[in-house]
Steps between C-alpha positions, in 0.01 A plus 500: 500500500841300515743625728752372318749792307343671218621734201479894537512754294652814607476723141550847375179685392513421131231795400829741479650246240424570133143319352519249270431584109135614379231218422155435489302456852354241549210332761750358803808644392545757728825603682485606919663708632789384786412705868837410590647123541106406370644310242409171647117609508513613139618184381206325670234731428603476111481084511144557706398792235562218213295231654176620261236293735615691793528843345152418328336403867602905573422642177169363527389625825469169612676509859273803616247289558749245707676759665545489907420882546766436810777411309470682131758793449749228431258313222363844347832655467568186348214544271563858416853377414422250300246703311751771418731266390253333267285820377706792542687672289815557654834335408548440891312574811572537890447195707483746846139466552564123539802514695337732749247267583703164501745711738240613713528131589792380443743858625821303340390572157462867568890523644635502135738194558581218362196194471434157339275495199369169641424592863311806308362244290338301717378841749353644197308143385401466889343827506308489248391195568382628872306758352334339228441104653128347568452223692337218325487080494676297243555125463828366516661222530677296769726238522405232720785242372807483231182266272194697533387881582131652571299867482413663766330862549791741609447894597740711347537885387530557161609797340634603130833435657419172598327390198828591304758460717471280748594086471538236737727277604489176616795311762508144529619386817637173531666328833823304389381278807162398457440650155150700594477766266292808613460818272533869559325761253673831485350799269778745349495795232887476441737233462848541635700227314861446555798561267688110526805661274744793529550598152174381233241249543094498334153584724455133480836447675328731775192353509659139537660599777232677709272183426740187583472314783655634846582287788447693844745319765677596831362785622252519195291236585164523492267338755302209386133454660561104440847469628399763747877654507686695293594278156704531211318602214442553140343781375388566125285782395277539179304791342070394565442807395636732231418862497459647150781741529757323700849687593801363565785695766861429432662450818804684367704500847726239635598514913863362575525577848470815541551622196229584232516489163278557127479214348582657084394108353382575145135310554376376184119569460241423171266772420258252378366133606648463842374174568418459919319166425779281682466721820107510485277261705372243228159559563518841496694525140264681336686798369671609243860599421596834628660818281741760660316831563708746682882464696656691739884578536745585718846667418702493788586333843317403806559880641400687215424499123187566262183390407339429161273319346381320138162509425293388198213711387137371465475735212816489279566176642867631484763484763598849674772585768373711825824733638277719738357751235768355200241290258629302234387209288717212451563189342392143606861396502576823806237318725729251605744626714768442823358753726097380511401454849129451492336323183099559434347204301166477397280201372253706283586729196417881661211662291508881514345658802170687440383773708150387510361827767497859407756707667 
């Protein structure tokens, strides 16, 4: 988890407020219910809910058969959740039974204050992944030198989080002295990109910017095993691997000092063909261009605001907006907005998720 400020939400329970208008219910579009300031978990739980091979691994019974029997209240509420959310009937359901059992390990969540969609984010994607991971061998491969790379057999625990969310990526690490370039592999399941303008700039802007070249120097230098002392360096990092659903964290603060602020830059994102080629390894460019599937957003400041999120249904393959237990469909055009703060892209079309087990 960074340790670096994050956005809050500190909102009203929106179940007094009036529901939106009548309309047909549909698989996945299902409203939750806010336990007080849970707005932040609602807006995740709706972008995970529309992520069809994820709900389908739940609907399907699949993860029983995975499941840690020391770590499952947190994946079977998850299951049961997902389920109602999918098959039930209701316009909007109570996320307690899940709450409960994340709390049970994580007590802040249960203290009805404030929280960061993305720290819950990547606790929620971590748990799961604990409960349901197998340890098995893959091949991977290594760099040995900037001209040439080889496999070797690697042990690794794999899980349905893993398999869709997780990428790599690569640092290389170059000493301005002698110019020996080593390389660093680091696995992630979000990326925090920076914002590099105040008031609008594209994804691609953001993306630039997390992948250009740093140089580490003064008290940033980094020891080099040729050199043997501390060099200045150049460091450049690359996806070598890149997960099928890949999100991207705004870092929407700014520190001055000691003073903190939300960064309100209108971030220009496509909902279709975002092209990662130019930041992907070139011998690991083998997928393809990636569609917008869910956003969250944040109204607000660093102390307090609301959650919400965007997601697009597997079935209607229509846009909706997620307010806690308001459900509405929108247009393509309301996807894009100031306020998103987590963006879920996906490079495969979603089929619809089939319950495959009887219930």
């Amino acid at each position: 988890l960074t340790s670096e400020p994050s956005l809050h939400a500190e909102c009203a329970d929106y179940d007094s407020l009036p529901e939106s208008e009548t309309q047909p219910h549909f698989q996945g579009v299902t409203g939750l219910r806010n336990l007080g300031n849970t707005c932040y978990m609602n807006a995740i739980l709706q972008c995970l809910c529309s992520i069809s091979p994820l709900v389908e691994y739940f609907l399907s019974g699949k993860y029983i058969t995975a499941l840690q029997k020391d770590c499952s209240d947190v994946t079977t509420a998850f299951a049961y959740l997902m389920t109602d959310m999918w098959l039930g009937d209701s316009e909007c359901v109570s996320p307690e039974i899940f709450l409960s059992a994340l709390g049970s390990l994580y007590p802040a969540f249960l203290k009805k204050t404030q929280q960061d969609a993305q720290e819950f984010l990547i606790y929620v994607l971590n748990e799961l992944h604990e409960a349901l991971k197998k340890h098995c061998q893959r091949r991977a491969h290594e760099k040995k030198s900037a001209q040439r790379c080889c496999r070797k057999v690697m042990a690794s625990e794999t899980s349905i989080i893993t398999r869709l969310f997780e990428g790599q990526l690569s640092y290389s690490i170059t000493c301005l002295k002698c110019e020996n370039c080593t390389y660093r592999n680091e696995v992630f399941t979000v990326l925090s990109l920076p914002i590099p303008s105040e008031y609008e700039c594209s994804l691609q802007d953001c993306l630039q910017c997390f992948f250009q070249q740093d140089t580490l120097t003064w008290n940033n230098q980094i020891h080099c095993s040729f050199c043997e002392i501390k060099q200045e360096t150049a460091v450049r990092s690359t996806i070598s691997k890149a997960p099928k659903i890949i999100v991207f964290h705004l870092k929407r603060f700014d520190i001055q000092g000691t003073v903190k602020r939300k960064l309100r830059t209108d971030v220009r994102y496509p909902l279709t063909n975002l092209d990662l080629t130019p930041y992907i390894c070139p011998i690991f460019r083998k997928h393809p261009k990636y569609n917008l599937c869910a956003v969250v957003n944040h109204f607000g400041d660093l102390d307090g605001g609301h959650y919400t999120a965007f997601c697009k249904n597997a079935v209607t393959q229509a846009w909706y907006s997620f307010d806690d237990t308001r459900v509405s469909e929108i247009p393509d055009t309301s996807v894009q907005t100031a306020t998103a703060y987590l963006l879920f892209y996906s490079c495969q079309p979603f089929s619809i998720p089939i319950q495959t087990r009887k219930s």
